[in-house]
N, C-alpha and C positions, 0 to 999 in steps of 0.2 A: 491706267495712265491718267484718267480723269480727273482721279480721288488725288494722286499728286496736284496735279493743276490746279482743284479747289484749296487743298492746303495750303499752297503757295499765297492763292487769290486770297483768303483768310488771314494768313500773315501778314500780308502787305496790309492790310487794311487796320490792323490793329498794330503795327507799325507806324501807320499815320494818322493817327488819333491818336497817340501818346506823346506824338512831339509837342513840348511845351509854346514855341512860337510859332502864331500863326503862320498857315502855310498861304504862299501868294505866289505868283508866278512872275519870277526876276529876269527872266530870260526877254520881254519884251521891254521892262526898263529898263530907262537912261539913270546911270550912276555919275554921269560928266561931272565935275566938281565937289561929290558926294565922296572921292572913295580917300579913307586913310592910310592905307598901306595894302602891299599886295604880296604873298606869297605861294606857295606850292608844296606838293608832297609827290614826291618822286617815290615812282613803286620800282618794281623789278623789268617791267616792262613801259610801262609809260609814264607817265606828269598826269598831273591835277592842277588847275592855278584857280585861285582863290582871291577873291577881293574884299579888303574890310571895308565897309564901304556903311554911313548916314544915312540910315530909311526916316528919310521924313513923313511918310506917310505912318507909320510903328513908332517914331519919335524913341529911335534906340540906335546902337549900334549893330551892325548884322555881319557874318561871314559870309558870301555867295559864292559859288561855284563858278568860274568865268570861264575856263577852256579845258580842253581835253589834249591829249594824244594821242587818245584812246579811238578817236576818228576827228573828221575836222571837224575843228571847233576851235578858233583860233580863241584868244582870250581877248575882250575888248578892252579892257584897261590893264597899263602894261607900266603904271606906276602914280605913284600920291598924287592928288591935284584936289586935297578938300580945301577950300576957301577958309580964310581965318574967321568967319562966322559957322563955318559949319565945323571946325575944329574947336571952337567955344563951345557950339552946343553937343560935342560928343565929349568935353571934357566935363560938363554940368551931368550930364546922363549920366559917366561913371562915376564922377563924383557921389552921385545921389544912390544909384541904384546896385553897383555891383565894391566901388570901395569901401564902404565899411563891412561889412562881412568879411572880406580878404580882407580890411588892415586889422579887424580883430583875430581872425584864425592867426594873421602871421605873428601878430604881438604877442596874442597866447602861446604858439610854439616858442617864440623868444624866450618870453620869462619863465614856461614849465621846460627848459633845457636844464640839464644837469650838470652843474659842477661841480669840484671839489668844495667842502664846505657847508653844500645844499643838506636843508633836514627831509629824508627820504621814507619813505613807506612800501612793503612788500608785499606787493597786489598777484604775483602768481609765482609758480617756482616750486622745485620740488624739495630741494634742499632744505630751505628758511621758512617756517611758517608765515600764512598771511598775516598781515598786519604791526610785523615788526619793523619797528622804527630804529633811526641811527640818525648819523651824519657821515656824508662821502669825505670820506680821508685820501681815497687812490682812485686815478680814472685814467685810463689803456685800453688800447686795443687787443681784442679777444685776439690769442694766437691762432686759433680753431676757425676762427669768421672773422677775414679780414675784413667785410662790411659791419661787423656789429665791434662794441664797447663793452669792458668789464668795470665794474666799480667794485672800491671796497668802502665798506660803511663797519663805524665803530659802533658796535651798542650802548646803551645805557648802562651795563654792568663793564665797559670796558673791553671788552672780545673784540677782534676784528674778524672780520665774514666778509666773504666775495661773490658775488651774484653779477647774474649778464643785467645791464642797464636797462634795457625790457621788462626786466622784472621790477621795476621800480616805480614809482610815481611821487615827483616832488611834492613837498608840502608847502603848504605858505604860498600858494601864487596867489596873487591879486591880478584883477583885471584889469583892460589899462584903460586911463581915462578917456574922456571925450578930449580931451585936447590933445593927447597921444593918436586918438585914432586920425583926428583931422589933419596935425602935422603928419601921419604917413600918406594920409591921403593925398593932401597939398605934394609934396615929395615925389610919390611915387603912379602920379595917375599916365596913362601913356598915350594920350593927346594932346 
């Protein structure tokens, strides 16, 4: 029964040395005017409530933990009340820190989406050897996987071939600029 107990005590511990944000203890601060939005995660038995809430001390934005149902633990903040300076400076944070990455990932899924038209490349598949190239002529939903897509792509000698869209990789993306990335950020930040 011990050698459980050590494992456990060993897990924990390199559970909390791998979380990326420093840990601090929220449970005796005041978030009063600090918190952006508040939500929950309802399990089978209980709630969770959650507050996004301005750590000026970490100069970030954070999730905390605020209540339970799990025992009492009522939630202290029970809806938004950040101040329009602390809502500036949570929308400067994401601007800086966490929206370009997301407006590049989401721009690059945009432009490598496949159409009809697109010139395509056959990166796996067992039918069509790698590396053959076309242009999507047909694009439908697979009968077999109503979650996935079929394409047809014309060769260069004229043949039309039909392959699941997974199997594919568009050519020709370009990345998108700085001023693409700034207008989604301007656009889309959520402070």
């Amino acid at each position: 029964m011990s050698c459980f107990f050590i494992k456990i005590v060993q897990d924990i511990s390199i559970m909390e040395t791998t979380v990326e944000t420093p840990k601090c203890d929220y449970y005796d601060r005041d978030f009063t005017g600090c918190v952006l939005g508040v939500t929950e995660n309802n399990g089978y038995h209980d709630s969770d409530f959650f507050a996004i809430v301005w750590d000026e001390e970490q100069g970030c934005v954070r999730t905390i933990e605020d209540g339970t149902t799990r025992a009492y633990a009522p939630s202290k903040y029970s809806r938004a009340d950040a101040t329009p300076e602390v809502m500036a400076k949570a929308r400067a944070w994401w601007s800086k820190e966490i929206g370009p990455k997301q407006a590049y990932s989401v721009l690059m899924g945009h432009r490598a989406s496949i159409d009809v038209g697109c010139e395509v490349e056959v990166i796996k598949g067992r039918n069509l050897p790698k590396g053959t190239t076309g242009q999507v002529v047909w694009k439908g939903k697979d009968a077999f996987n109503p979650r996935a897509y079929r394409i047809g792509i014309r060769l260069i000698n004229g043949t039309r071939v039909f392959t699941a869209m997974s199997n594919v990789l568009k050519l020709n993306v370009l990345p998108p600029t700085e001023a693409d990335i700034q207008y989604w950020i301007e656009n889309n930040n959520p402070y």
